[in-house]
Structures are given as C-alpha cells and as structure tokens.
N, C-alpha and C positions, 0 to 999 in steps of 0.2 A: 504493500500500500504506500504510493507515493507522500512524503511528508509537505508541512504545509508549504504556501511559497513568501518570498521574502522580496521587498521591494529596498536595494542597497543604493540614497541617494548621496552620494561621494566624488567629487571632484577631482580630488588625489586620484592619479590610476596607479598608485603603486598600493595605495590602503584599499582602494576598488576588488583589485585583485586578489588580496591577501584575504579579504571579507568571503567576496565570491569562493574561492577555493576549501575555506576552511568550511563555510554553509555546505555547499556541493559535496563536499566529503563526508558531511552528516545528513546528507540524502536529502536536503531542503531544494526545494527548485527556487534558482534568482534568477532574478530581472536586476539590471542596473540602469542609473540616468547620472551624466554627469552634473546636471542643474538643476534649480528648482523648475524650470517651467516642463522641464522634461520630463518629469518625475512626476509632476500635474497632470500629463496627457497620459501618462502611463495606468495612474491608478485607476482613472477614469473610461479606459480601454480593459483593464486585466487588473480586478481588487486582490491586492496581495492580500495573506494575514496577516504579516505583520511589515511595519517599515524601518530601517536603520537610519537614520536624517541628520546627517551634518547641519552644523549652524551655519559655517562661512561658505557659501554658493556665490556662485557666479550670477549677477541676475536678481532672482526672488527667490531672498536669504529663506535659510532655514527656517525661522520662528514664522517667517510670511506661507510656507508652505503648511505647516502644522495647523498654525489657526484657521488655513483656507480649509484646511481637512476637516477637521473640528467643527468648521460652521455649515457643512453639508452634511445631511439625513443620512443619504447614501456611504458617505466615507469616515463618518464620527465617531462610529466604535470600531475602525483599524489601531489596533497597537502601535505604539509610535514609541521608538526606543531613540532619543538625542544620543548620537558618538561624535564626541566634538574636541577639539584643544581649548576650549573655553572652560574653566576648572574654578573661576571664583563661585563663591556663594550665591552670590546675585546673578551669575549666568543661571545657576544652578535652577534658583528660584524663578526667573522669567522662563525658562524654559520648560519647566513645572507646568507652571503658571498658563502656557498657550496651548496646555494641552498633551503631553506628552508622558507616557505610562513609564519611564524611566531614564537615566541620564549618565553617562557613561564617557570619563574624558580620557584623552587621546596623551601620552599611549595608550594601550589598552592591553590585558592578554585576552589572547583567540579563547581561551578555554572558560574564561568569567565571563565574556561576552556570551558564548553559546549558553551558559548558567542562566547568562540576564534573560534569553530570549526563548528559550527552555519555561523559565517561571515566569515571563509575561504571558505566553501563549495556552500555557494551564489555568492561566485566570480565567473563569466563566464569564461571558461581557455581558455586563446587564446593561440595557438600554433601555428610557422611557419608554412608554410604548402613548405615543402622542395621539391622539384622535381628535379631529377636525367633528364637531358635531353640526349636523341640519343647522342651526340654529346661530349657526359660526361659532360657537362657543369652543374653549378645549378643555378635554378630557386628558389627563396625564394618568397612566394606571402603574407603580414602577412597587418590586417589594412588594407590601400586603397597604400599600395605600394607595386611595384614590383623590383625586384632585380634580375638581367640577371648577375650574376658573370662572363662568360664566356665576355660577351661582354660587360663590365663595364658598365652596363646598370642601370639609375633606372628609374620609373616611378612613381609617385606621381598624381593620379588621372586619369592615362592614362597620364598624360602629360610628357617628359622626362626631366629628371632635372640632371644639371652637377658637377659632386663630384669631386675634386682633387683623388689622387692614395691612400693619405693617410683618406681621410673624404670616398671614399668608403670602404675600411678594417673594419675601424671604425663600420659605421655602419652595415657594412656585420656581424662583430662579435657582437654586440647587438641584430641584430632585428631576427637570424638565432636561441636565446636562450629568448624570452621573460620572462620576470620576473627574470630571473638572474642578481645579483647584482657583476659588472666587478668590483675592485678598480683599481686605478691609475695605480699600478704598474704592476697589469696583463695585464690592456691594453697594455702599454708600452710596454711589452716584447711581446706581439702579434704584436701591428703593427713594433716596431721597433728591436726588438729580445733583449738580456739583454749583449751585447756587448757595446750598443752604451751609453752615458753617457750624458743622458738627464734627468731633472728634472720632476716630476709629475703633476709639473703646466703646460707643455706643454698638456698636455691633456685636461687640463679645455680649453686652447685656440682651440685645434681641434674641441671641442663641441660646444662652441662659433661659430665658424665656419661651421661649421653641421646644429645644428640649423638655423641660417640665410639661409642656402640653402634649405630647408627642406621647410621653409615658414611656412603655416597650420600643417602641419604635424611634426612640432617640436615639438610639445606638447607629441608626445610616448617617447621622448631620456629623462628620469628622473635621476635626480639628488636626492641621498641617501647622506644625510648631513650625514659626517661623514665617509663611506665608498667608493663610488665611484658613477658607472653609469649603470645604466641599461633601456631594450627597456619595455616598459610599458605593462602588462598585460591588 
C-alpha cells in the first residue's frame, strides 16, 4: 500500500534533494516546487497530505503560502510542517501563528524530521464541519458542540448553554478554525475591532469566562504559552 504523499516547497536544490531522497526511501510519494507560487498551482492540481514549507521563497514567501492554504475550505486541514533557517522565537511564533502544524529549523537531521512528519500525519484532522443554512445562517457542528450563529445558539451535548454576545464571537472565531493558533491581539480586533483601547489581558478574562460556561467541554479552548488561543484539534 503506497504511503501518503508529501508536497517538499524548497528553493535550495541541494536540501530539495536531500528531502526528496530520504521521503522516497520511506516509501512517501513527493512532489516538489521551487517557489511559492509553484507550490500554489501544485496543491490545487494534486492535494498532498502533508506539506514541508520553507519561509525564505522566491516570490510569495513562505508564511504568504501557509495563510493562503489556511484561508481555503478545500486546503485548510493539509499539515503544514515550516523547515526553515529562521530559528528565533518570534519566527517560531509567527509561523505558528499562520497556521502551520509544526516548525523545524534548518539544519535539521533527516531522521527527526521523518519523526516530525511520522507524528503530524497520525494526528486525526478534525475540521469544523461548516453549514450554510436556507436561511443564510451558519451552523458550525465541531466535537460534541453545536453552534447556531444565526440564533446565538450553542449546544454542548445536545444541551443549550448560554454565552454572553462577546464569549459567543469568541468562541465562534476559534472552534469555526481548529488548530489555528489566535494571539491576543487578533482576537481583540475581531471581537472588538482595533478602535477601541483595551488591553490583551482582557482576553485571558473572556476565556476564563468561556471556559467556566463550556463546563466539560472546556478542555478544546487551549492555551499556547506564549502566543495566544486556539480550539483544539
């Protein structure tokens, strides 16, 4: 049984090759693209399971490719593994941050790397499951809850549970993107736009408060020491 396939986006043809060869030798079928825009026509012809994504492209960098993947239906639950020489914190975290299921900087060894992409592709991918209602309303159904946007609805085990105006946004905008990691400040300007002149600890207090309503099911609203919040894959 042929193993999954791998989309290797890498510039270097000497680390291109080194990638390709050590996959191929573990029975993974690759695809390679030296650019980001190459790499965009690829996935959208032949969905890899999983992608390897350099940050420094030629073109439309790295993090421009990930978030493009991220913000379509069709390519949002692809694993996306950053292999990069970018190695501070703050690469670390923006890189996180646009989406990307793990981070891996350059050098690297071949045998951690197949470890990394070994235990990405064993994760089960939970994806909202998004429903446009007659009525234009959305239905988000993700886990054991349900989410009635139109009629600020939620359900947590079939049972209805009641959110403030701001704890539903909130969680509207996590559970509609699982495993996306929000920070502070995005949330902020989602629920409250970038007008208003509020601090980022008011957000820890809205999750605080989420959680407690959530009950059992607070355990999906995760906390990324250091970055922000995101709904639990």
């Amino acid at each position: 049984m042929a193993k999954q396939s791998i989309l290797i986006v890498e510039d270097e043809t000497d680390i291109r090759q080194l990638l390709r060869h050590n996959l191929a030798k573990e029975g993974y079928q690759v695809m390679s693209a030296d650019c980001g825009e190459e790499s965009l026509r690829l996935v959208q012809s032949q969905l890899p399971d999983l992608i390897l994504l350099d940050l420094m492209l030629p073109g439309v960098d790295g993090l421009t490719v990930c978030r493009r993947l991220r913000s379509e239906r069709r390519t949002a639950s692809i694993p996306i593994i950053i292999v990069t020489a970018k190695g501070e914190e703050a690469d670390v975290v923006v890189g996180l941050n646009a989406g990307a299921n793990d981070y891996v900087t350059k050098p690297f060894s071949p045998r951690v790397l197949l470890a990394r992409i070994q235990a990405v592709l064993r994760r089960p991918a939970v994806v909202a499951a998004v429903v446009s209602l007659d009525d234009g309303a959305e239905l988000i159904h993700i886990h054991n809850l349900k989410l009635h946007v139109g009629r600020h609805e939620l359900l947590v085990d079939g049972k209805p549970v009641e959110l403030s105006a701001t704890e539903f946004r909130l969680l509207h905008l996590l559970a509609r993107r699982p495993g996306w990691v929000f920070t502070r400040q995005q949330i902020l300007d989602a629920l409250y736009g970038d007008k208003y002149a509020i601090t980022d600890r008011a957000v820890d207090v809205q999750i605080v408060g989420l959680r407690k309503r959530l009950g059992r099911a607070a355990q999906f609203v995760e906390t990324v020491r250091g970055v922000g919040y995101r709904f639990k894959e």
